[in-house]
C-alpha positions as CSV (number, residue, x, y, z in Angstrom):
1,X,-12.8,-26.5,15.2
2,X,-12.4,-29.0,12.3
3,X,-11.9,-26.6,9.7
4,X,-8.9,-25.2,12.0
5,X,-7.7,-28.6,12.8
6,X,-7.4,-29.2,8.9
7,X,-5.8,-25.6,8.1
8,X,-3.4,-26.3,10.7
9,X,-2.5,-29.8,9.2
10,X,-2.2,-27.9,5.8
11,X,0.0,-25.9,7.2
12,X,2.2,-28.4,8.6
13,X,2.3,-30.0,5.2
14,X,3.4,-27.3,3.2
15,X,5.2,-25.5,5.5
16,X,4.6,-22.2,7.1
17,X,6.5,-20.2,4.5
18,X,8.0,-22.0,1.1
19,X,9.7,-18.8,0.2
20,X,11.9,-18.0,2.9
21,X,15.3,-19.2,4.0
22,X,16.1,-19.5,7.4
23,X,19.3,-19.5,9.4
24,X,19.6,-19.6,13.0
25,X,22.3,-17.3,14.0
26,X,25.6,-18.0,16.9
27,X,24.7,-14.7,18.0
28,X,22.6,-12.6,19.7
29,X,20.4,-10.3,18.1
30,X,22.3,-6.9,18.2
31,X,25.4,-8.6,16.6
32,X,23.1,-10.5,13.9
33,X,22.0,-7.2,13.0
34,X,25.1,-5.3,12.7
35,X,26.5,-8.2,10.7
36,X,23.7,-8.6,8.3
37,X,24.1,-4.7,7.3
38,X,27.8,-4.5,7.5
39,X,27.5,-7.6,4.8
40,X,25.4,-5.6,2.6
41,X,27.4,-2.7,3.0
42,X,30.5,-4.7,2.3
43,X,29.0,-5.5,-1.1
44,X,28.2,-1.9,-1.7
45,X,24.6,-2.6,-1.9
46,X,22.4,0.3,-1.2
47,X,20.4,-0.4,2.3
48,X,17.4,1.4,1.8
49,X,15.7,1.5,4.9
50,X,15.3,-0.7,8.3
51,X,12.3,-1.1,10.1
52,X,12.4,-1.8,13.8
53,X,9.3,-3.6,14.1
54,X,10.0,-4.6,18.0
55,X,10.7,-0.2,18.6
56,X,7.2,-0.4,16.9
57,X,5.7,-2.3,18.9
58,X,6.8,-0.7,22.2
59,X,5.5,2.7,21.2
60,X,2.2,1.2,20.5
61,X,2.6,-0.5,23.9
62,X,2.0,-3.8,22.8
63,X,5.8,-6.4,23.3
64,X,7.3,-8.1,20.4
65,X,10.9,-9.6,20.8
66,X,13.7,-8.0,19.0
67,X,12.5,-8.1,15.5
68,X,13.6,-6.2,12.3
69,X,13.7,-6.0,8.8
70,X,16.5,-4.7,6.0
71,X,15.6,-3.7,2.9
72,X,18.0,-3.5,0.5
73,X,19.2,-3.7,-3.2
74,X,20.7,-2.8,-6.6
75,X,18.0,-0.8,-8.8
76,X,20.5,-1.8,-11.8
77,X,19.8,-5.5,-11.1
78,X,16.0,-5.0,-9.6
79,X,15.3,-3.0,-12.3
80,X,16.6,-6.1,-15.1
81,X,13.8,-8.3,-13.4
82,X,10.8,-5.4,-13.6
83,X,12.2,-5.0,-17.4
84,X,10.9,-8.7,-17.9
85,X,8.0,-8.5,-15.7
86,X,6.7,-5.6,-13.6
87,X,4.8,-7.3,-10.8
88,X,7.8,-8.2,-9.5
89,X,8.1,-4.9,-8.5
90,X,5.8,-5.9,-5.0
91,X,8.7,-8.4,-4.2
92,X,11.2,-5.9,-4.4
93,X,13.8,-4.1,-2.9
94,X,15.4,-7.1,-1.2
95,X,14.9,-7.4,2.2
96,X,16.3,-9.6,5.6
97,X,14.6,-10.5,8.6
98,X,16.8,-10.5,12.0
99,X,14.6,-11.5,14.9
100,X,14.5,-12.7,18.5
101,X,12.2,-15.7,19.1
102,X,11.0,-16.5,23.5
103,X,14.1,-18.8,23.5
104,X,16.2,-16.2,23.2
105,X,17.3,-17.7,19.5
106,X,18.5,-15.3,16.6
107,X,16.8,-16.1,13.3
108,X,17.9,-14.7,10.0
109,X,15.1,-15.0,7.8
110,X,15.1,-14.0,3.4
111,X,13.5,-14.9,0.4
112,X,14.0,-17.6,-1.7
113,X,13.8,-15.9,-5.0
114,X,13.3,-19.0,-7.2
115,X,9.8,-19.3,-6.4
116,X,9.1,-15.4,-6.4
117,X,11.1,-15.9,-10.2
118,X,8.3,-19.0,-11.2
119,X,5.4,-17.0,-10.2
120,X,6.3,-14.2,-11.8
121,X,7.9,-16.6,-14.9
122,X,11.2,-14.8,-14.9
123,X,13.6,-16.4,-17.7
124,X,16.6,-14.4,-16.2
125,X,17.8,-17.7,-14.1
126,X,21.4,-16.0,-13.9
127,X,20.4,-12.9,-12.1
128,X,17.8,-14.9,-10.1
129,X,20.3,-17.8,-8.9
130,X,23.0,-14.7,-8.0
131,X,20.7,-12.9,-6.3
132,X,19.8,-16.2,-4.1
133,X,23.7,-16.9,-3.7
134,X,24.1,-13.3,-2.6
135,X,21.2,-13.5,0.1
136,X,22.5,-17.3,1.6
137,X,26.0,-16.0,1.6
138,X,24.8,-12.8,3.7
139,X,23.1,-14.2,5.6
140,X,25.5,-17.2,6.7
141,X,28.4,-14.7,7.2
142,X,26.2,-12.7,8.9
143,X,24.4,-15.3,11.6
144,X,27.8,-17.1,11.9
145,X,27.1,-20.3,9.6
């Protein structure tokens, strides 16, 4: 019990997750979605798949609110930052988060790449901080902010 008393406190400190963005969106999840990929497709950015974790879940027979993911991205500019360091590779393509929390709340949820860049020690700040501009900007059109 201590020890998760302690974790949980850790937690709490450092914060759940110190590489992702988080915007909560006007709308509701359905709308959020469709805005998210029609901002990527509006910057003809290649959306590479979308996984309906919540359709997942159902199938499986287990419930999850609305939840899914959108993975997306440029191999020209991915492919610039694997050039310079290959285990970036495992952080890439790009990829959003739209979900549904028990409040009925839209989240839109991404990576902050300046971290990923640190641990991977990516010198290409430019493509990194562009990259990070791209995914706030999406994702603030996209939830309304």
């Amino acid at each position: 019990m201590k020890i998760a008393k302690v974790f949980m406190l850790g937690v709490l400190l450092l914060g759940v997750n110190m590489n992702a963005g988080k915007l909560k969106s006007k709308y509701d999840f359905e709308t959020t979605l469709g805005n998210v990929k029609s901002e990527i497709e509006k910057l003809q950015i290649n959306i590479f798949a979308e996984y309906k974790h919540s359709d997942n879940a159902e199938k499986a027979g287990v419930k999850l609110n609305p939840t899914s993911v959108i993975v997306f991205g440029n191999p020209k500019v991915g492919t610039t930052l694997m050039q310079e360091n290959q285990k970036i590779a495992i952080e890439l393509p790009l990829r959003m988060n739209i979900y549904q929390n028990d409040k009925n709340e839209v989240f839109v949820n991404f990576i902050e790449l300046g971290e990923i860049a640190k641990k991977y020690k990516i010198k290409n700040t430019q493509t990194i901080t562009k990259m990070s501009n791209m995914l706030e900007s999406i994702a603030k059109k996209a939830s309304g902010n």
